[in-house]
KEKE-3310 file (N, C-alpha, C; in steps of 0.2 Angstrom, whole numbers, plus 5000, padded with zeros to 4 digits):
npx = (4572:4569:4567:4560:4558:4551:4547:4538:4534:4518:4511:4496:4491:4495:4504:4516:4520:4521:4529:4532:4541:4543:4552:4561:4558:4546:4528:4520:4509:4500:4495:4482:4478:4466:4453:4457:4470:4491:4505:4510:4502:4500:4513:4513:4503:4504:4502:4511:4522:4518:4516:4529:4536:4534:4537:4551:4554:4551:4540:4532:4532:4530:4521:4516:4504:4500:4484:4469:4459:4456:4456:4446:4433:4430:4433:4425:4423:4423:4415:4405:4408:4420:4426:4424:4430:4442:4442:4444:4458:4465:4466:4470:4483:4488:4486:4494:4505:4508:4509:4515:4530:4530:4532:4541:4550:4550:4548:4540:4531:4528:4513:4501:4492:4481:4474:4467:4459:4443:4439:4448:4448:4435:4442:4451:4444:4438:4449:4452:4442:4439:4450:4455:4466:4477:4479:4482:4471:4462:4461:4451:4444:4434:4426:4412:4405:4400:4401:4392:4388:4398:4396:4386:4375:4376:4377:4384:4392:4406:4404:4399:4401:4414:4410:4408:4398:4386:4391:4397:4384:4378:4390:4394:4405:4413:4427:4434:4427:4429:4442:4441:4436:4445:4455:4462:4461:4452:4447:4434:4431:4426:4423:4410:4408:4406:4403:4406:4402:4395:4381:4385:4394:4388:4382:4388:4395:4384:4380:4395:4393:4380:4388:4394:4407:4421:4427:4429:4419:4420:4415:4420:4417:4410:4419:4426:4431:4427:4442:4459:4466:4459:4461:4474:4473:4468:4474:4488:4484:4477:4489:4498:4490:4483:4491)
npy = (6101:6084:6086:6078:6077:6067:6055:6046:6039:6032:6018:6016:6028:6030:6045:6054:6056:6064:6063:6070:6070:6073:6073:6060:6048:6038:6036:6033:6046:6049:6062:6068:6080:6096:6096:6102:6102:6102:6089:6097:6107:6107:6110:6123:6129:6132:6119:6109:6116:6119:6109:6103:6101:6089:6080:6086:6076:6066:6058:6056:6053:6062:6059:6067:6069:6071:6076:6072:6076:6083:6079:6071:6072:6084:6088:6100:6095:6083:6065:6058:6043:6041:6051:6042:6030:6037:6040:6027:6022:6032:6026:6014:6019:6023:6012:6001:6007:6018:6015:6003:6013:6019:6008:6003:6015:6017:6004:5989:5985:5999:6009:6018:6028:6038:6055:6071:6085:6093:6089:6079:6072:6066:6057:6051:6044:6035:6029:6023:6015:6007:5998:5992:5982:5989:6004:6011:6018:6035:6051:6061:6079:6090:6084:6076:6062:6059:6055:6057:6072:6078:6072:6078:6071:6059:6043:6024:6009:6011:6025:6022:6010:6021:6028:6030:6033:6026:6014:6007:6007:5994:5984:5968:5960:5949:5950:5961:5971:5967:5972:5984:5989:5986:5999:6010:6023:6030:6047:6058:6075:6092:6109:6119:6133:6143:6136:6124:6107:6101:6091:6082:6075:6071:6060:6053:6049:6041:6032:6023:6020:6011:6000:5996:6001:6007:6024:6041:6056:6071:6089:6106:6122:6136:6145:6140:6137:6132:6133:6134:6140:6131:6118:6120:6118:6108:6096:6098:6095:6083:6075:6078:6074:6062:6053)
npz = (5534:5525:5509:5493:5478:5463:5450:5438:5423:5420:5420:5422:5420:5408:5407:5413:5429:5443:5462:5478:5492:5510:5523:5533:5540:5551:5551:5537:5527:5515:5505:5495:5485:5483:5474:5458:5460:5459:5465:5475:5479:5497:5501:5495:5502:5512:5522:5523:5531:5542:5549:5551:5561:5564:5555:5554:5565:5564:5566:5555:5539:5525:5510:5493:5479:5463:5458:5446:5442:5436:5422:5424:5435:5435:5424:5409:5399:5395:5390:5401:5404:5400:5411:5421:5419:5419:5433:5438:5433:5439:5452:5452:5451:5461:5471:5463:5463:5467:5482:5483:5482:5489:5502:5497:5500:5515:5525:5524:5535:5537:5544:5533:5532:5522:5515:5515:5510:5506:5490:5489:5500:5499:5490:5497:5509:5499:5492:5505:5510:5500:5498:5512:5515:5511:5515:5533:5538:5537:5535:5532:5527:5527:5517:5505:5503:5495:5477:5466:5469:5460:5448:5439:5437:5429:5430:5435:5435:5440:5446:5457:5463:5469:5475:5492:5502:5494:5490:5501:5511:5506:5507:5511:5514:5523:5528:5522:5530:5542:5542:5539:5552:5562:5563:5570:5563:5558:5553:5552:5548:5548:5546:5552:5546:5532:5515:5520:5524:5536:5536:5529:5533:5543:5538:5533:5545:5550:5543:5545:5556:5556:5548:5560:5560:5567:5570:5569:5573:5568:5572:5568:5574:5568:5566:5558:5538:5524:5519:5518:5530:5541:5536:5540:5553:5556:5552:5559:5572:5572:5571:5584:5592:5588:5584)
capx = (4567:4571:4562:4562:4554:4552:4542:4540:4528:4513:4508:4490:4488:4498:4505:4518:4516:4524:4527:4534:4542:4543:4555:4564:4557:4539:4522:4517:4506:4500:4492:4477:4475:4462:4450:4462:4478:4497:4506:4513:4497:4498:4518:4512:4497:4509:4501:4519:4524:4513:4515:4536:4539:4531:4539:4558:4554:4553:4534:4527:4534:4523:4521:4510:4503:4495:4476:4469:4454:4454:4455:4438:4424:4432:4434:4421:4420:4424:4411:4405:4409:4426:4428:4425:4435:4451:4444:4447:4463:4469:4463:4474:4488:4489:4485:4501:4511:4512:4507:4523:4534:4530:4533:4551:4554:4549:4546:4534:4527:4525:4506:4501:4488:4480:4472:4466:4454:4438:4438:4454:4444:4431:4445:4456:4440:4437:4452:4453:4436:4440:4456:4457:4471:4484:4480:4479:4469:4462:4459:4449:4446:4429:4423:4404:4405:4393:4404:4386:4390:4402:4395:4381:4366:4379:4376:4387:4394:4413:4401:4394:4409:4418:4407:4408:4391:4382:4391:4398:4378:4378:4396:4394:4412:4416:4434:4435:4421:4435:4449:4438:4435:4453:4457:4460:4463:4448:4444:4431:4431:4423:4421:4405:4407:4405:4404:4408:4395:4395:4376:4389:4399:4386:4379:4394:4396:4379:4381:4397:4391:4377:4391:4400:4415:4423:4429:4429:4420:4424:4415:4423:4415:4407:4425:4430:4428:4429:4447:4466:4465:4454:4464:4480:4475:4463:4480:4492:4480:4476:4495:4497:4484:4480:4494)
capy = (6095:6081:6086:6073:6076:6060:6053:6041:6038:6028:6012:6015:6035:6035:6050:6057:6057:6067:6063:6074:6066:6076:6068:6054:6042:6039:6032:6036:6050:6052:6068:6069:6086:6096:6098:6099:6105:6096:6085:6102:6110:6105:6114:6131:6135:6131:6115:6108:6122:6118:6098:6103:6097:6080:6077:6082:6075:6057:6053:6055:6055:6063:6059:6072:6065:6073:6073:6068:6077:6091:6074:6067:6072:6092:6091:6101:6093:6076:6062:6055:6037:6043:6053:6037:6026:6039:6040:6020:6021:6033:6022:6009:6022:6025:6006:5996:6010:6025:6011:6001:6016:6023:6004:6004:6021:6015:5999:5982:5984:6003:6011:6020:6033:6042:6061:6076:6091:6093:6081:6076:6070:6059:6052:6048:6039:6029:6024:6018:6008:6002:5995:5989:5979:5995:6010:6008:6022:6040:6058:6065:6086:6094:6081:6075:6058:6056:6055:6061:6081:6079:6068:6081:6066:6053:6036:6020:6005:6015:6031:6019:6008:6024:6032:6027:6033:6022:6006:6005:6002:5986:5979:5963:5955:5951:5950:5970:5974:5966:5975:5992:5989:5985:6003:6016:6028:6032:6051:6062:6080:6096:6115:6121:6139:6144:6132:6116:6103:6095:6087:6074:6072:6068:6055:6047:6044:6038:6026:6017:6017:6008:5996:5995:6002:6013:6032:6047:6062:6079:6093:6109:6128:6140:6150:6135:6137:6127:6133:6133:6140:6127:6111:6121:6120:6101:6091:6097:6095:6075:6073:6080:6072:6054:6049)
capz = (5532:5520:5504:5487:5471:5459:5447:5433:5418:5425:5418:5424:5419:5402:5408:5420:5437:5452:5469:5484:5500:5516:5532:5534:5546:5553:5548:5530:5526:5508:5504:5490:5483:5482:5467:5451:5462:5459:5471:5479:5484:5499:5501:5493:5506:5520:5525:5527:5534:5548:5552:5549:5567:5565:5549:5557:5573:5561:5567:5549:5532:5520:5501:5490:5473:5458:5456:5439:5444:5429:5416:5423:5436:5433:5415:5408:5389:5394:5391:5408:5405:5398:5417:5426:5418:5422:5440:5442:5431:5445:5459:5450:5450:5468:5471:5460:5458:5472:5488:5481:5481:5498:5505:5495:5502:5521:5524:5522:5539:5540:5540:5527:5533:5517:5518:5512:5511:5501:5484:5491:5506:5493:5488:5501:5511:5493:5492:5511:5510:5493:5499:5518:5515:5507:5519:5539:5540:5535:5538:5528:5531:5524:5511:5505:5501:5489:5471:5462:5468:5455:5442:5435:5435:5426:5433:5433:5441:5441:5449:5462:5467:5468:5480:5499:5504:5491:5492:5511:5514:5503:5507:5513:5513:5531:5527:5519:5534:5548:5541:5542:5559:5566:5559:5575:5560:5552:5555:5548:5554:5544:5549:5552:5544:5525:5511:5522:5523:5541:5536:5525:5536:5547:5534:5532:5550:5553:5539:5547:5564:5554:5548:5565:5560:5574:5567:5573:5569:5576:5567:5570:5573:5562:5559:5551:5533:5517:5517:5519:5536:5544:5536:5542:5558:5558:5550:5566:5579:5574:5572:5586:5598:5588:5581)
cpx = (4570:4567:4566:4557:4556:4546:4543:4534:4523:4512:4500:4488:4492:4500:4513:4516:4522:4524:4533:4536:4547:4546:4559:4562:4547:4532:4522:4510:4504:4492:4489:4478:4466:4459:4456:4470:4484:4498:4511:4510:4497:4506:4515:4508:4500:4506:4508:4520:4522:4514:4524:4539:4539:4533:4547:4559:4554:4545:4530:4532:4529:4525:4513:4509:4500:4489:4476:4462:4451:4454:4448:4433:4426:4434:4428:4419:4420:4419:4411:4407:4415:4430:4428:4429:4442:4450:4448:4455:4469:4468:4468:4482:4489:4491:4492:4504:4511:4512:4517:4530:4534:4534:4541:4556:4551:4550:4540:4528:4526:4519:4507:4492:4485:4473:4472:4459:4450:4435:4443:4451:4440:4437:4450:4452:4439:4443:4456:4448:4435:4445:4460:4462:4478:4485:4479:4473:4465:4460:4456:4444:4440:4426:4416:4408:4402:4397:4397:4387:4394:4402:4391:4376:4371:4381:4377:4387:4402:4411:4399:4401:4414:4416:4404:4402:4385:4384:4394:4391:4376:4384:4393:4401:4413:4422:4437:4432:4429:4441:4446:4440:4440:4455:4457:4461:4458:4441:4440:4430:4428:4421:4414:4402:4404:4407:4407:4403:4396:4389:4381:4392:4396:4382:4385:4395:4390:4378:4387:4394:4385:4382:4397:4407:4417:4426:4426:4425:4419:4423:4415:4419:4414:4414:4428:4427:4431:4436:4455:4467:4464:4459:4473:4478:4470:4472:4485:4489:4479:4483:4498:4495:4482:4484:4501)
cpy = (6092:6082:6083:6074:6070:6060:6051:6042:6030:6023:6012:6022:6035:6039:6050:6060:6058:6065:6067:6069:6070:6074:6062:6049:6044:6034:6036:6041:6054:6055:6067:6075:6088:6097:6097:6102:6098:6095:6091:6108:6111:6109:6124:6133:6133:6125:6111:6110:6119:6110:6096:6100:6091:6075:6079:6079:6066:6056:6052:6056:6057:6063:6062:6068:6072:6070:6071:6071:6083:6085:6071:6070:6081:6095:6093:6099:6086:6070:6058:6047:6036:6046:6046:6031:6031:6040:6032:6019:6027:6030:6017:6011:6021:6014:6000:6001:6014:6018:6008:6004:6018:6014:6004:6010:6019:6008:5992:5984:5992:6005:6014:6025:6038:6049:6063:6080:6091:6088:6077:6071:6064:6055:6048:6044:6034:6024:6016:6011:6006:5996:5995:5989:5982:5999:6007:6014:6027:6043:6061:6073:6089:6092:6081:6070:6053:6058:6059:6067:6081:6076:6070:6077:6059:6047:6031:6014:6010:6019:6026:6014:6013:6031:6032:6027:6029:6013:6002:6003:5996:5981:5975:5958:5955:5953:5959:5972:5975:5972:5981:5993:5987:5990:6007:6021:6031:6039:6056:6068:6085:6101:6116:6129:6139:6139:6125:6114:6097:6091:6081:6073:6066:6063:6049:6044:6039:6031:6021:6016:6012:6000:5993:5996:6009:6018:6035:6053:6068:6085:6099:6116:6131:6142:6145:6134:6132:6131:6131:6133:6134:6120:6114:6118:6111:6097:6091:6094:6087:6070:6073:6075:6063:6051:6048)
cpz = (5525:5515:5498:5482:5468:5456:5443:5429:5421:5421:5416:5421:5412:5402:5413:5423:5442:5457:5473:5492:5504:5522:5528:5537:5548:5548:5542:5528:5519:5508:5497:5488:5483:5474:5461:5452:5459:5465:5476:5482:5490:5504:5501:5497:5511:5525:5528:5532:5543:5552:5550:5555:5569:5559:5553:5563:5570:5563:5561:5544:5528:5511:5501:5481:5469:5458:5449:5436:5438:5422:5420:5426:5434:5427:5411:5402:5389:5394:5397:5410:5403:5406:5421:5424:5420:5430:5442:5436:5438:5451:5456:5448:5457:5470:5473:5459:5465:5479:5488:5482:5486:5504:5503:5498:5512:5522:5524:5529:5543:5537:5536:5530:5526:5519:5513:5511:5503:5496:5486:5495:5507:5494:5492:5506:5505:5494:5500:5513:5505:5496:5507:5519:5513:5514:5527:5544:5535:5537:5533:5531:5525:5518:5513:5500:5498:5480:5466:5464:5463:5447:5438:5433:5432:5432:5433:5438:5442:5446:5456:5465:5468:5475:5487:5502:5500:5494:5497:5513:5512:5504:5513:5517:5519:5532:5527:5526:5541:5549:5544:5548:5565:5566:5565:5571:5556:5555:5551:5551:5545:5550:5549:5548:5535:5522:5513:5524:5528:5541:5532:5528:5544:5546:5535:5539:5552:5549:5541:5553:5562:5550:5554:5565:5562:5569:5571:5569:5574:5571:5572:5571:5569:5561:5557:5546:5528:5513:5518:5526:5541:5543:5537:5550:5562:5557:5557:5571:5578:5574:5578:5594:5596:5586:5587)
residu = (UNK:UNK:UNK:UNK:UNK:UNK:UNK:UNK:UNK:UNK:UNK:UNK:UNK:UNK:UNK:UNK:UNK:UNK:UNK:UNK:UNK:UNK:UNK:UNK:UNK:UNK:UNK:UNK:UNK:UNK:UNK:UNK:UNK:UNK:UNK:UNK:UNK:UNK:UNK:UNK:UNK:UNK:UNK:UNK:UNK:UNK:UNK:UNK:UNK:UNK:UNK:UNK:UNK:UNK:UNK:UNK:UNK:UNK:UNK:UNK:UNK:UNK:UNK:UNK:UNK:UNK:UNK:UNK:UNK:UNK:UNK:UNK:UNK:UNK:UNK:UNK:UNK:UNK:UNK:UNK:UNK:UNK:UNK:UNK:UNK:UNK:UNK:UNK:UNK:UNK:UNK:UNK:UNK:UNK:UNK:UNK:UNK:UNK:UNK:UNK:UNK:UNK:UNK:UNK:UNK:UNK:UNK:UNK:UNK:UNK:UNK:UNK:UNK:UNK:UNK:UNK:UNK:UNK:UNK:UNK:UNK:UNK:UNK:UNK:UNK:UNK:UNK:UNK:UNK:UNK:UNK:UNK:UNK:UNK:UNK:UNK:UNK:UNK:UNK:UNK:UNK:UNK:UNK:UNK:UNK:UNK:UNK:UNK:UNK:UNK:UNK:UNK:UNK:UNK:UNK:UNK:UNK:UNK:UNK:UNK:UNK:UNK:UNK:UNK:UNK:UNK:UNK:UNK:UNK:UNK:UNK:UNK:UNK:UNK:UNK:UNK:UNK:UNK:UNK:UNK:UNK:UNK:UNK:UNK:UNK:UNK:UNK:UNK:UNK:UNK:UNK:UNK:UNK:UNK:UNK:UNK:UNK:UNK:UNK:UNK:UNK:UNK:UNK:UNK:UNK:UNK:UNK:UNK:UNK:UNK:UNK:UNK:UNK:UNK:UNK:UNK:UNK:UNK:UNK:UNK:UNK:UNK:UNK:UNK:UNK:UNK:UNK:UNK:UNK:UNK:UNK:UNK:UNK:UNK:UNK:UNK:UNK:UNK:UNK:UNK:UNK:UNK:UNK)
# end
């Protein structure tokens, strides 16, 4: 398997930022982390390992990023209107900076499918109904899509446009709605076992079907848990079967 480490100092994070690329050929596949993991999370607990045939087989290339997620909603001393300015300064990383870099590294008119398990999950549905026009899809794998479980009562516009199940009920724009809805990639799955939360999953679907935008949800059996296991074994089977 073709594996690439890279990364530059971010414009948008003041910082340096990582990225991981997995295959050679295929549709685009960027991985979120979870909670406050780096962009090789997703290597170390054998997620690769697992979806290695669809990556040498060329149907997917995968880029892994760094979270940001231990500088804002997971920083326990950081003032809350300090954490939602760095979650939209990473949302304007991924944006003008990793989007740009995955097309230079594929090209102009390959999808761009974004993913990931837990907060990864938040984030990787945010970033697809924030931004239609970037991603052709998403898989997200055991989220709650309500940004306020992580904001401890802290309330904003940042916290509210940042959090799918608030402002997905008030979007208006036909334009962003159309896009949504041209999307055969917009999956939401979650275990049924220990510490996974298929009542959000079953909010967030009942809320697009209340915006008519087609998704899939497919929540999985009690032995699936709020773990590693579970999202080894959802990521092959949608790659596998939907794509």
């Amino acid at each position: 398997m073709q594996r690439f480490i890279d990364g530059w100092h971010s414009p948008s994070l003041g910082k340096h930022m990582e990225i991981v690329t997995y295959g050679h050929y295929g549709f685009g596949l960027l991985l979120l982390p979870t909670a406050a993991a780096d962009y090789l999370e997703y290597e170390r607990f054998q997620l690769i390992d697992a979806i290695s045939h669809h990556i040498n087989s060329g149907k997917v290339k995968v880029f892994s990023i760094n979270s940001i997620n231990s500088e804002s909603w997971l920083h326990p001393d950081m003032f809350p209107h300090h954490k939602a300015m760095k979650h939209q300064s990473f949302n304007h990383y991924v944006f003008t900076e990793v989007i740009p870099y995955i097309k230079n590294s594929t090209s102009n008119e390959t999808p761009i499918i974004v993913a990931g398990a837990s907060l990864g999950a938040l984030h990787s549905a945010n970033l697809f109904f924030r931004r239609p026009d970037l991603f052709d899809g998403v898989l997200a794998m055991s989220g709650d899509y309500d940004l306020t479980t992580y904001t401890k009562g802290f309330w904003n516009d940042d916290v509210y446009f940042n959090s799918p199940i608030h402002y997905l009920g008030n979007m208006h724009d036909h334009h962003q709605l159309e896009l949504m809805r041209r999307s055969d990639h917009i999956h939401i799955l979650t275990g049924s076992g220990a510490y996974e939360s298929p009542e959000s999953a079953r909010a967030f679907s009942r809320l697009l079907d209340h915006k008519s935008i087609p998704h899939e949800l497919d929540i999985w059996g009690p032995d699936m848990t709020h773990d590693w296991p579970t999202w080894r074994a959802m990521l092959p089977n949608y790659l596998e079967t939907r794509f």
